[in-house]
C-alpha positions in Angstrom: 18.4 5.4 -16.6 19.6 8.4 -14.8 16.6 10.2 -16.0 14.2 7.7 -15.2 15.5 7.8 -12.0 15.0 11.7 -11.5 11.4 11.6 -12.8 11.0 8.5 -10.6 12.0 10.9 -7.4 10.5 14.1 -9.1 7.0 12.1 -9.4 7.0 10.5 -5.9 8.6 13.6 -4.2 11.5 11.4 -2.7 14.2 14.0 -3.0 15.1 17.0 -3.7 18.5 19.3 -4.0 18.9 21.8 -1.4 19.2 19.0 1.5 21.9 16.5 2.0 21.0 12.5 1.8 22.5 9.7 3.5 22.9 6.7 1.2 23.7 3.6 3.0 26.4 1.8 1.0 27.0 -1.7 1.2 29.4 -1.6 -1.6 27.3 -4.9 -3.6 25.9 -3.8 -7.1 22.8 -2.0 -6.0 23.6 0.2 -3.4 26.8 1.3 -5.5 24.9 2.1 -8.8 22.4 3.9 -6.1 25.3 5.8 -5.1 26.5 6.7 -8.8 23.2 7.7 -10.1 22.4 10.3 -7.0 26.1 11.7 -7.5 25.6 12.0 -11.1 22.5 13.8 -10.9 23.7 16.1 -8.9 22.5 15.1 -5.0 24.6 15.8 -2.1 25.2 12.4 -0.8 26.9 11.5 2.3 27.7 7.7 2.6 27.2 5.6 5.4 28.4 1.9 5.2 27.8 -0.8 8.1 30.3 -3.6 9.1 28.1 -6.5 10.8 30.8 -8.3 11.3 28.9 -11.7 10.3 31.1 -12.7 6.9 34.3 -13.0 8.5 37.1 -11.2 6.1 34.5 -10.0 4.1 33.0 -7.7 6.4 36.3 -5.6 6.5 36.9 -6.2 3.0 33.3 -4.6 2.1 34.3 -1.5 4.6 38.0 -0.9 2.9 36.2 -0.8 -0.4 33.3 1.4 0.3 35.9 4.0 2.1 37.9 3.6 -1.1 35.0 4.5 -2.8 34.1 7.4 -1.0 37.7 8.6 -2.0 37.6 8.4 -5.4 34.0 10.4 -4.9 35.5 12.5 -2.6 32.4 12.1 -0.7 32.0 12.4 2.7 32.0 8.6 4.9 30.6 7.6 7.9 31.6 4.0 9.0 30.2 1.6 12.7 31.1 -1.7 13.6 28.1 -3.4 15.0 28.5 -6.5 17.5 25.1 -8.0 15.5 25.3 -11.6 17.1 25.1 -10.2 20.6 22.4 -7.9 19.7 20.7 -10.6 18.5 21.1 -12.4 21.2 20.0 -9.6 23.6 16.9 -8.7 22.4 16.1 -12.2 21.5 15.2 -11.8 17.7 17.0 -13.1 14.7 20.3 -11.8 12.9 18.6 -10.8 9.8 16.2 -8.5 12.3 18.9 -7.5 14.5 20.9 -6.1 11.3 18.1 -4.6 10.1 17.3 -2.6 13.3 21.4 -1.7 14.2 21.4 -0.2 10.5 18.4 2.1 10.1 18.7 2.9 13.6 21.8 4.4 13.0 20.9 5.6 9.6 18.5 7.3 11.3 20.9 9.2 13.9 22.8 10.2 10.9 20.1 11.7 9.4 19.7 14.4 12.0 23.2 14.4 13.0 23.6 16.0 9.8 20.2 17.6 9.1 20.1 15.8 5.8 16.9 15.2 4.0 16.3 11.4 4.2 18.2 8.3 3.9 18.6 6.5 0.6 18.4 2.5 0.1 19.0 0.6 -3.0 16.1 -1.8 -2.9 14.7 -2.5 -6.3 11.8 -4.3 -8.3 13.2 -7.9 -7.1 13.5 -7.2 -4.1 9.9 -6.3 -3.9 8.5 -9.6 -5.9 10.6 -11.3 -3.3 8.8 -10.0 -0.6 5.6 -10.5 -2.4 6.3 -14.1 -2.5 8.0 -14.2 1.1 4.3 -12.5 2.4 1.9 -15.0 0.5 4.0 -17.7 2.2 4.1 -16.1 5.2 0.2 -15.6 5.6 0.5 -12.0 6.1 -3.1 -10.7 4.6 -3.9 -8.1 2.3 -1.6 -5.5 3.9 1.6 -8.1 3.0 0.5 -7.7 -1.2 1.5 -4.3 -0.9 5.0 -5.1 -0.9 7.7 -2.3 0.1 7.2 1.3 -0.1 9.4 3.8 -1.7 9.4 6.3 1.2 8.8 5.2 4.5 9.1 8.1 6.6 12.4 9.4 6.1 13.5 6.3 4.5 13.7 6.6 0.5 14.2 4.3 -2.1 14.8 5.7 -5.5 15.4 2.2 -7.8 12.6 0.7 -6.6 10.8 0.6 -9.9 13.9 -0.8 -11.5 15.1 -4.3 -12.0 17.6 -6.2 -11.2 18.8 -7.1 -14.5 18.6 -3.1 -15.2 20.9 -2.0 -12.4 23.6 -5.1 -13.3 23.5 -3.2 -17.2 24.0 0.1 -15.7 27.0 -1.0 -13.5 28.5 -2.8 -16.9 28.1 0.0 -18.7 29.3 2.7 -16.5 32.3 0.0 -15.4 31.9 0.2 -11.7 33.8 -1.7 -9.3 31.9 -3.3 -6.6 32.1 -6.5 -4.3 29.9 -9.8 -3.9 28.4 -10.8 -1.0 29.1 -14.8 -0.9 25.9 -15.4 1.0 23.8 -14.0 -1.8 24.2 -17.4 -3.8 23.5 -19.0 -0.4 19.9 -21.1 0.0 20.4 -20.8 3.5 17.9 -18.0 3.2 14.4 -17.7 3.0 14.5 -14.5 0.8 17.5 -16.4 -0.9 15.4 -19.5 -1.8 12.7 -17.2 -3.3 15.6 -15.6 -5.5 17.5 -18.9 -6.6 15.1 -21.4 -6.5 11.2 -20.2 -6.7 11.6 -17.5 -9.0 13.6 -19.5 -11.8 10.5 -22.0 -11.5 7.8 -19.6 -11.9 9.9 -18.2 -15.2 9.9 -22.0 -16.7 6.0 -20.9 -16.5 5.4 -17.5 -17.7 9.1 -16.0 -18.5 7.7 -12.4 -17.7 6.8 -13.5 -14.4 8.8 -10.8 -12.7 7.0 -7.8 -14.7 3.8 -9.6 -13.9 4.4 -9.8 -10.1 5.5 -6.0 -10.2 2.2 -4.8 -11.8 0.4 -7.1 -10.0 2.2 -5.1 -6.9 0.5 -1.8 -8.0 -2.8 -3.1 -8.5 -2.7 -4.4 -4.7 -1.4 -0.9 -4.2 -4.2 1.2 -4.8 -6.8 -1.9 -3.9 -5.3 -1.8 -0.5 -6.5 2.1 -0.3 -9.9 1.2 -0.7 -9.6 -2.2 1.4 -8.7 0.3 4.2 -10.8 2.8 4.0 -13.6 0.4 4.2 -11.9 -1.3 7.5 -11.7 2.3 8.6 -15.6 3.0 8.3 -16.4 -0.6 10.2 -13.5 0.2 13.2 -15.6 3.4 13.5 -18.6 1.3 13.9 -17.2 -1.3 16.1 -14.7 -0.2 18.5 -15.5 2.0 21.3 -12.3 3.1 23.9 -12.4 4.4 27.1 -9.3 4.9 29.2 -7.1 2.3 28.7 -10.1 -0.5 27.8 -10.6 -1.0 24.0 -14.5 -2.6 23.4 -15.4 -4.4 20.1 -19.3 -4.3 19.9 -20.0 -8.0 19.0 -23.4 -7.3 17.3 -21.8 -4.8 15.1 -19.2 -7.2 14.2 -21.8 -9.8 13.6 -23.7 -8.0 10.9 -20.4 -7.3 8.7 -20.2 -9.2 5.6 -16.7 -11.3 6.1 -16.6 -11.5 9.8 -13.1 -13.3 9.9 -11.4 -10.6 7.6 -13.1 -7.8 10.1 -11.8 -10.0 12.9 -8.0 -10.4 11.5 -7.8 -6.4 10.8 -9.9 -5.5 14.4 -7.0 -7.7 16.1 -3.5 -8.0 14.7 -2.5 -4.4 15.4 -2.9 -5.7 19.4 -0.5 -9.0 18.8 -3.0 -11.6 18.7 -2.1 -14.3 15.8 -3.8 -16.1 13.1 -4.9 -19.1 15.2 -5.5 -17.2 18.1 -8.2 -14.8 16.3 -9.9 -17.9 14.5 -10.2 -19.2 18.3 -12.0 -15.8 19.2 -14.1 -15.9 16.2 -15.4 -19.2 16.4 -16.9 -17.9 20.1 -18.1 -14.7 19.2 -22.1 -15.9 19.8 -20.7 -18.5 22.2 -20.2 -18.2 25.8 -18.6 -15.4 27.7 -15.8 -15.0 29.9 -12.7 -16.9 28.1 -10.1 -14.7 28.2 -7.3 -14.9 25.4 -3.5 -13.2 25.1 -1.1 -12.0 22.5 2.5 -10.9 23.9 1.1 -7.5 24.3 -2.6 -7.8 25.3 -5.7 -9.8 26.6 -9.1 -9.9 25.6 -11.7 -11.2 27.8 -14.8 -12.2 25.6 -17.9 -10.4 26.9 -21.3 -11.0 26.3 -21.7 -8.0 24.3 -18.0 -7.1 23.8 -14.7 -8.1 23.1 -12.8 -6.0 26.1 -8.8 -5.6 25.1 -6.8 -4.0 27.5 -3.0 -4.0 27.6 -0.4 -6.1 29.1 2.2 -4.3 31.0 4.0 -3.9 34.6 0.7 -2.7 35.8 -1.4 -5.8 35.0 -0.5 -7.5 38.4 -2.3 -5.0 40.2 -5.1 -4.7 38.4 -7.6 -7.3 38.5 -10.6 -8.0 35.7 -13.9 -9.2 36.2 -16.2 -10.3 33.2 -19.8 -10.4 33.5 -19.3 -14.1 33.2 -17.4 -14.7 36.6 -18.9 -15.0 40.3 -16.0 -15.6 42.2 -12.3 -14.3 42.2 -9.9 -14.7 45.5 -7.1 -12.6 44.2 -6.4 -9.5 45.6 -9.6 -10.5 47.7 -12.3 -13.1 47.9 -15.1 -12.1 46.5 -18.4 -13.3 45.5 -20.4 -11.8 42.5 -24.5 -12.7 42.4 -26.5 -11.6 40.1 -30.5 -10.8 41.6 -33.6 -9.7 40.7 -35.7 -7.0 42.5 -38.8 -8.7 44.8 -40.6 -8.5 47.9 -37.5 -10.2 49.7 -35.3 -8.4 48.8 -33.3 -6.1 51.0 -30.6 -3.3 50.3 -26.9 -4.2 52.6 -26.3 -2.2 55.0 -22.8 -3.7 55.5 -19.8 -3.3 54.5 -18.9 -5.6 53.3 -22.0 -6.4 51.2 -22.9 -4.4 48.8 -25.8 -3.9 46.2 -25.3 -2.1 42.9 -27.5 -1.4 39.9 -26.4 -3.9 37.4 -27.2 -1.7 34.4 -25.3 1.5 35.6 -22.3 -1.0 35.7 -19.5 -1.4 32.8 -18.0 -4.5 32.7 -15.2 -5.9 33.0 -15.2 -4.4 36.3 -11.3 -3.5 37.7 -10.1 -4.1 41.1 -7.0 -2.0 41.9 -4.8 0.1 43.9 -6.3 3.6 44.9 -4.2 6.3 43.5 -3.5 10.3 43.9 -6.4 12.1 42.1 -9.1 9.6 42.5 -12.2 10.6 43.1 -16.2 9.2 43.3 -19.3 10.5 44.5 -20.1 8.9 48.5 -23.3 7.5 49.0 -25.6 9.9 50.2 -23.9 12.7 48.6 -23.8 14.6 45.4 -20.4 15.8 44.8 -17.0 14.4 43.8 -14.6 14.2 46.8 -11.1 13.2 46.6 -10.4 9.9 47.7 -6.9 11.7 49.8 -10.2 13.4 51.6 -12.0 10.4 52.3 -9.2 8.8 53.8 -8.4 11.6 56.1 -11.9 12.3 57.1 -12.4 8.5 58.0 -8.7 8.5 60.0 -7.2 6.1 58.1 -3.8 5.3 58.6 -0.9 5.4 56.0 -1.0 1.2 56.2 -4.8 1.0 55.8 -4.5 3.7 52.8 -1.9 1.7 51.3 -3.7 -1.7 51.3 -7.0 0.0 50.1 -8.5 -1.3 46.8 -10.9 0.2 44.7 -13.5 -1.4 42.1 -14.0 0.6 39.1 -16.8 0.5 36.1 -15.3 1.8 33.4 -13.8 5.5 34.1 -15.4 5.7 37.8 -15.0 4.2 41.0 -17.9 2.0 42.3 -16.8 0.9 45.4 -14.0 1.9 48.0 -13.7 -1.9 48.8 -15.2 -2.4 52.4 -15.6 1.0 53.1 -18.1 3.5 51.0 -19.4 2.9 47.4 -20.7 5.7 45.3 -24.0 7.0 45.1 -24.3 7.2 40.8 -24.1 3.5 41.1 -26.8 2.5 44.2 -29.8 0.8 44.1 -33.1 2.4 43.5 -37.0 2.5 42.8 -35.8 2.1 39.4 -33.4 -0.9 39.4 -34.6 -4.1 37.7 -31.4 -6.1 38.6 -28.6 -5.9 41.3 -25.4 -7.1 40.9 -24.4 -8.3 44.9 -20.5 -8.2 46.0 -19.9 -10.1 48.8 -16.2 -9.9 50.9 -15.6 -13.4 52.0 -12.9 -14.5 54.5 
């Protein structure tokens, strides 16, 4: 097995000998046989073990063993006590999470501490049908068949093409001491339940099941290379950013062949769920301005786009406006009309009515807080001019400059609200339709 191991790493460039690894050691079956197998073939191996504190005794029983065992390896040991349930608690995600993040965090910090070449884990084949079947459960989508990687970026994991039942034979035949983990009987656990309940099940069915589900891994594998680099070409096709705005052209979404799969990969890297994305998809040719939010974004549904922008500290001070709307009365009251060019109609020579070419404009709009380095074009002139200029040439005071808003069209400023707009954006021979903005008390 030793050998199978080396090609395994030799194949998949994992490892290699002139660089220390950190092997985290739990001191249960697999990570110890992890341990024994890089030692034996010849890696330098510095052991790291983590004491959750969660199982009581056993916690502290698991870290007296693993320093015993880096002892009798005469290997070097790295040990940390983590508080886990008040980490949990902090950052207001689970204790299986929590763990997860305290020990690769750290694992990670070790890593450069000690210039070593990566960190080694003792996942295996199980473990990787178990999260196969924890995935389809889950609803996860294509991406959750692939299963776990064996590098994932300086992350290693060198028995993942073994089995469970292989690493048990190697540990009885090399007679290596090692301690249980009570909680891995336990059904408390979703991953648990998969072990001791689903997978016996599925082997009353087909008793290779587990060799199955592994191939059946790799095929996903390599289809999930191709399923991407098609999702690649459409997001090419689709999404347009510009400064912080992300657009998703509606049309060219439209004329994909399975708009919901398009839909799912287009939106989950921004937060948005399941439900919520069947919600947006359902109103893709429907009406325009519904606005919709994951924990990290909002989309407002254009008529020709799906606008995403992020959510963040900045958001309360900046102010979107679909094509859809004619009204908002936050920061300001404004009216929005839409017109049409006839004999009637006359160009504002108010200030606080404007008139703007309604196809030079990018919409959302944005209503915000002037900031150092703007600059637009004033009407009536040609050139850029700093908006720190414009303020100072009109005598504004340091109140007035603070309370000034701005309304923006993508990249460039529109309007200095109530004072100047710019001249790229005014109303000419040209113009079919004018988009009117109307201060109202």
């Amino acid at each position: 097995m030793q050998q199978k191991v080396e090609s395994y790493i030799r194949k998949h460039q994992l490892l290699t000998h002139d660089k220390p690894v950190i092997v985290g050691v739990s001191g249960g079956t697999d990570s110890v046989v992890l341990l024994h197998v890089l030692i034996s073939l010849g890696y330098d191996c510095i052991i790291a073990h983590c004491n959750f504190h969660l199982r009581m005794e056993e916690s502290d029983r698991d870290t007296e063993f693993v320093r015993n065992l880096a002892v009798e390896y005469k290997n070097t040991i790295h040990c940390i006590d983590f508080d886990t349930i008040k980490y949990a608690e902090d950052n207001k995600i689970s204790i299986e999470m929590a763990a997860r993040e305290l020990r690769y965090n750290w694992f990670e910090e070790l890593r450069v501490k000690f210039d070593a070449q990566a960190v080694a884990v003792a996942h295996h084949a199980d473990d990787d049908i178990e999260t196969l079947l924890l995935n389809l459960v889950r609803g996860t989508g294509i991406r959750g068949m692939k299963g776990i990687s064996n590098r994932n970026k300086n992350v290693v994991r060198p028995l993942l093409f073994l089995t469970r039942e292989q690493i048990e034979s190697y540990l009885i035949l090399h007679n290596l001491d090692h301690v249980e983990d009570s909680t891995n009987d336990s059904i408390d656990y979703k991953r648990n339940k998969i072990r001791n309940e689903v997978l016996p099940i599925l082997e009353e069915i087909n008793p290779s099941i587990r060799e199955t589900l592994y191939k059946t891994l790799q095929y996903f594998e390599g289809s999930l290379t191709i399923y991407q680099q098609a999702i690649d070409q459409i997001e090419k096709m689709v999404v347009h950013k510009s400064a912080d705005i992300i657009k998703l052209d509606i049309d060219a979404i439209l004329q994909q062949a399975d708009v919901p799969t398009v839909m799912y990969e287009l939106l989950y890297p921004y937060g948005f769920t399941s439900a919520t994305i069947e919600q947006i998809t359902a109103l893709l040719d429907g009406e325009s301005g519904k606005v919709f939010y994951s924990e990290s974004h909002r989309l407002i549904k254009d008529r020709k786009y799906l606008i995403i922008s992020a959510k963040g500290v900045n958001e309360q001070n900046e102010i979107f406006i679909s094509q859809a709307e004619n009204e908002i009365s936050y920061p300001i009251r404004l009216n929005i009309n839409k017109l049409s060019i006839d004999e009637n109609f006359k160009i504002s020579k108010e200030p606080n009515k404007v008139h703007l070419d309604a196809l030079k404009l990018t919409f959302p709009l944005v209503i915000r807080h002037w900031k150092e380095g703007d600059s637009f074009v004033p009407f009536g002139m040609k050139n850029h001019k700093k908006l720190s200029d414009f303020f100072i040439d009109n005598k504004l005071s340091l109140l007035e400059k603070e309370q000034t808003l701005i309304l923006q069209s993508g990249d460039e400023i529109v309007w200095i609200i109530g004072l100047r707009t710019d001249d790229r954006f005014k109303v000419t021979s040209e113009t079919k339709e004018v988009i009117e903005l109307i201060i109202s008390d």
